[in-house]
N, C-alpha and C positions, 0 to 999 in steps of 0.2 A: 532503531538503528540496528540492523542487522549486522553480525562478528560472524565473519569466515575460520571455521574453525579449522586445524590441518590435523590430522590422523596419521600415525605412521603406519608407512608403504605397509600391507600385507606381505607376505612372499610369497613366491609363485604357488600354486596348491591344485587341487585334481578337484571344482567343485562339483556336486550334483545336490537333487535337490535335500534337504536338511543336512549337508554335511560337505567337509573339507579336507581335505590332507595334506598334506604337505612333510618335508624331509623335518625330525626333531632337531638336526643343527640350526636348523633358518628361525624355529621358534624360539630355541634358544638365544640364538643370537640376536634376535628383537628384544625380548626381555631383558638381557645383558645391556645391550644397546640402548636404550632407554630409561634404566635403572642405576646408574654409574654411581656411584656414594665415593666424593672427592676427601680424600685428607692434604689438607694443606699444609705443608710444611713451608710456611713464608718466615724470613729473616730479616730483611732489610724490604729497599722500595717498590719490591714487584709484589711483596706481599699486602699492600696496600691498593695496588691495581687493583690483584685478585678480591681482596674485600668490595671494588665498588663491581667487581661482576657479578659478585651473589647479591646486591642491593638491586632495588625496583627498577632502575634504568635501563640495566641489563639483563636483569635475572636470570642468574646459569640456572633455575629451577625449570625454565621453559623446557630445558634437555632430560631431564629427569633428576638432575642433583641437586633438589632440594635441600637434601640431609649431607651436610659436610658432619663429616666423622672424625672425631679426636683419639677416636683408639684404632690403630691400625688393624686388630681380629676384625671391624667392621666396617673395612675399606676395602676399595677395590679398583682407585686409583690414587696413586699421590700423586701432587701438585708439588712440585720445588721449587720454591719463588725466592732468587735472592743467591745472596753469597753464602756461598757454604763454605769453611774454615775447615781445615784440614785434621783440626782437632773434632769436627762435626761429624766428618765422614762415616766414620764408626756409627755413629747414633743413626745418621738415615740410612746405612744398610741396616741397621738391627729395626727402623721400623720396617724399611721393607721385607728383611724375612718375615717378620711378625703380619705381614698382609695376607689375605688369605687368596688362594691360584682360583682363576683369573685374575693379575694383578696387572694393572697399567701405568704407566710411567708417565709426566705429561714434566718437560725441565721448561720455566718458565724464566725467560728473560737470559740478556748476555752472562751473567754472573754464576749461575746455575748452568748452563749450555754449554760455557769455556773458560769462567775465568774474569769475563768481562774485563774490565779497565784495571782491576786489579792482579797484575802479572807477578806476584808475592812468593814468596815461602810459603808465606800460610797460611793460603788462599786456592780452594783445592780448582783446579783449572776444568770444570767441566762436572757434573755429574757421573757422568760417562765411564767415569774410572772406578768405578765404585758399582754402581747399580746398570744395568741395561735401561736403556730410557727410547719409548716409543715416538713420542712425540716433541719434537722442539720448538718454541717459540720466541721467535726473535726477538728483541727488541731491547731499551733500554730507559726508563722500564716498558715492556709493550702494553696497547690499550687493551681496555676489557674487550674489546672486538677479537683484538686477537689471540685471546685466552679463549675467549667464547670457538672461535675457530681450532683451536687445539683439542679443544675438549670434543666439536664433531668430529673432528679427525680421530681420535678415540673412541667416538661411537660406529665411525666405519670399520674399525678393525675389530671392535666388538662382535658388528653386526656379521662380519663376513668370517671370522675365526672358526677353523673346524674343532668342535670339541675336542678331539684326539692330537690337535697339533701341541701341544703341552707335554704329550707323551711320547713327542719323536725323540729320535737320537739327537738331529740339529738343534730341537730345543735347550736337552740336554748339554751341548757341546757349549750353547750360549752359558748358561748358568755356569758353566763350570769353568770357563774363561772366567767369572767375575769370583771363581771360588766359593760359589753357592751350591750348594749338595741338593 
């Protein structure tokens, strides 16, 4: 029985014969792209979704994140699954300063996104207010499909980010909206 196996896209390149060239953002960006190492930060019932995306049915390893990472120096996205508590706040920026640049944000579920059905005191409304967050994923809790689909959507911005965009001013301007040096 033959298995079609899928390759990621090349990028565009100058070949001739024994060799290839190509712009080092695009390679970069494929390696990035491909290599993503999630730390999940799950609390409640989205972190439970995200546990059966990394299992065999789904397997977010198909993308390259096979290795979820518990210590933020060796991540490079986090996952926010779940309600964050306003007493929390503090701890998921301190893991995300502690992530190392390129870092990606991926808020998983209504709870983590806004707030979800908890409209509280103490219940912080959103990620957002805290941390810059790339990616949003709807749902309550949403399926492993669509975490699977947040996480490509982070390999596209991966893939296409210019190296040097981290060192604009507007990058800067974002950071510094959330208080981050």
């Amino acid at each position: 029985m033959a298995t079609d196996i899928k390759l990621a896209e090349a990028p565009a390149s100058y070949d001739g014969p024994g060799f290839s060239a190509t712009s080092f953002d695009k390679i970069i960006g494929l390696a990035r792209a491909n290599s993503l190492w999630p730390l999940p930060f799950a609390t409640s019932c989205c972190g439970i979704e995200f546990m059966s995306t990394m299992a065999s049915t789904f397997d977010l390893a198909r993308f390259g994140s096979e290795r979820p990472s518990f210590s933020p120096r060796q991540a490079d996205m986090l996952l926010v699954a779940g309600t964050i508590a306003k007493k929390m706040g503090p701890v998921v920026k301190q893991v995300y300063l502690q992530m190392a640049e390129p870092r990606w944000v991926i808020a998983i579920g209504a709870c983590a996104s806004s707030g979800g059905i908890f409209d509280t005191y103490s219940v912080l409304q959103g990620i957002d207010r805290i941390i810059p967050v790339d990616v949003y994923v709807p749902g309550c809790p949403p399926r492993p499909e669509q975490i699977l689909d947040g996480v490509m959507q982070v390999q596209e911005l991966a893939k296409n980010e210019s190296l040097r965009r981290r060192n604009t001013e507007e990058y800067q301007k974002l950071l510094n909206s959330y208080n981050i040096q």
